[in-house]
C-alpha positions, 0 to 999 in steps of 0.5 A: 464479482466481488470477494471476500478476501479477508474477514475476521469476526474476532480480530486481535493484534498486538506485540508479545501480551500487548494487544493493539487492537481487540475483538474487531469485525473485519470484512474486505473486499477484492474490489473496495476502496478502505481508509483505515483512519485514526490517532496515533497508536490506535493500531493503523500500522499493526492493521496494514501490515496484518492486511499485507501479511507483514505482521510480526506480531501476536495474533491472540489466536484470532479466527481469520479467512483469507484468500490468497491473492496478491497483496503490495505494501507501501509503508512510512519508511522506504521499501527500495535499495538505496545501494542500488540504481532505481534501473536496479531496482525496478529489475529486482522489484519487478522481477515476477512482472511478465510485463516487457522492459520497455513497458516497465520503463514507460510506467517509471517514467510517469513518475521520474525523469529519463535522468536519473535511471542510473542513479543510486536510490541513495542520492534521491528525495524521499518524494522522488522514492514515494514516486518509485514505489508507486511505479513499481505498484503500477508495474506489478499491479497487485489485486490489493495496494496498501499504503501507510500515511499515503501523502508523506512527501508527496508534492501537489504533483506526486499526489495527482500521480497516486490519485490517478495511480488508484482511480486507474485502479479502482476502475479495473476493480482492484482494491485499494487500502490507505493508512492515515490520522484524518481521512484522505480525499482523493478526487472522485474516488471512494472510499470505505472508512475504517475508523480505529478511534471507534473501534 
């Protein structure tokens, strides 16, 4: 059955006495799919990290519940280690996975070639480390996945890979939240909109 897990009915946000986003209604559920959409600066970046606990900004005091459940990010600037080897950090990203090696390695390798597991984070494309953190969502498997700009540097293939990624997803009723300027159609898939323009 699906819960609430973050609702809000007086939101505000924003950075020192500077609010991004004021008074908005917010209800998420554990089990939909949510596209926040809107123009730069209308406070997409601020609401996705609010959503993944990641916020470092100013609250304004605002009444929010909250269930305590797994929440993953994947933001516009790469997450991994560049100074590590992508086997490096699938040890150290996926440490709390009770998932075996062997099966963390069969996920990784839908996404990158056998190769280039001993290679620094460093040497790869930013496409390639896109790949690795959909990987890594899909090992760890969190209740909700939340990805900024969720097309950047993604080639046709790497986009199959996220579609199927969510559609996988959302089919074992788990949430999905992406971040853009223009909603993202995803092969039968849906989706909620957040529209911050009119908010």
């Amino acid at each position: 059955m699906s819960e609430i897990f973050l609702k809000s009915n007086d939101l505000s946000l924003g950075y020192s006495n500077q609010i991004v986003i004021k008074g908005m209604n917010l209800k998420l559920f554990d089990e939909k799919n949510y596209q926040i959409i809107g123009k730069n600066g209308a406070g997409k970046t601020t609401l996705m990290n609010f959503i993944s606990s990641n916020f470092e900004g100013t609250n304004f005091e605002s009444k929010v519940d909250r269930l305590k459940i797994s929440v993953n990010q994947i933001s516009s600037t790469p997450t991994l280690i560049y100074d590590l080897t992508l086997e490096e950090n699938l040890n150290y990203f996926t440490s709390d996975s009770s998932i075996s090696t062997e099966d963390k390695l069969n996920v990784v390798f839908k996404y990158i070639p056998r190769d280039y597991l001993d290679e620094k984070v460093k040497n790869f494309s930013s496409g390639m480390i896109r790949r690795v953190e959909l990987s890594i969502i899909e090992i760890k498997n969190p209740s909700v996945f939340c990805i900024d700009e969720p097309l950047n540097f993604l080639d046709s293939e790497g986009v199959s890979l996220l579609t199927n990624l969510i559609k996988n997803r959302s089919s074992s009723s788990k949430c999905n939240i992406l971040s853009s300027q223009e909603f993202v159609k995803l092969d039968d898939v849906d989706f909620e909109v957040i529209d911050l323009d009119e908010n």
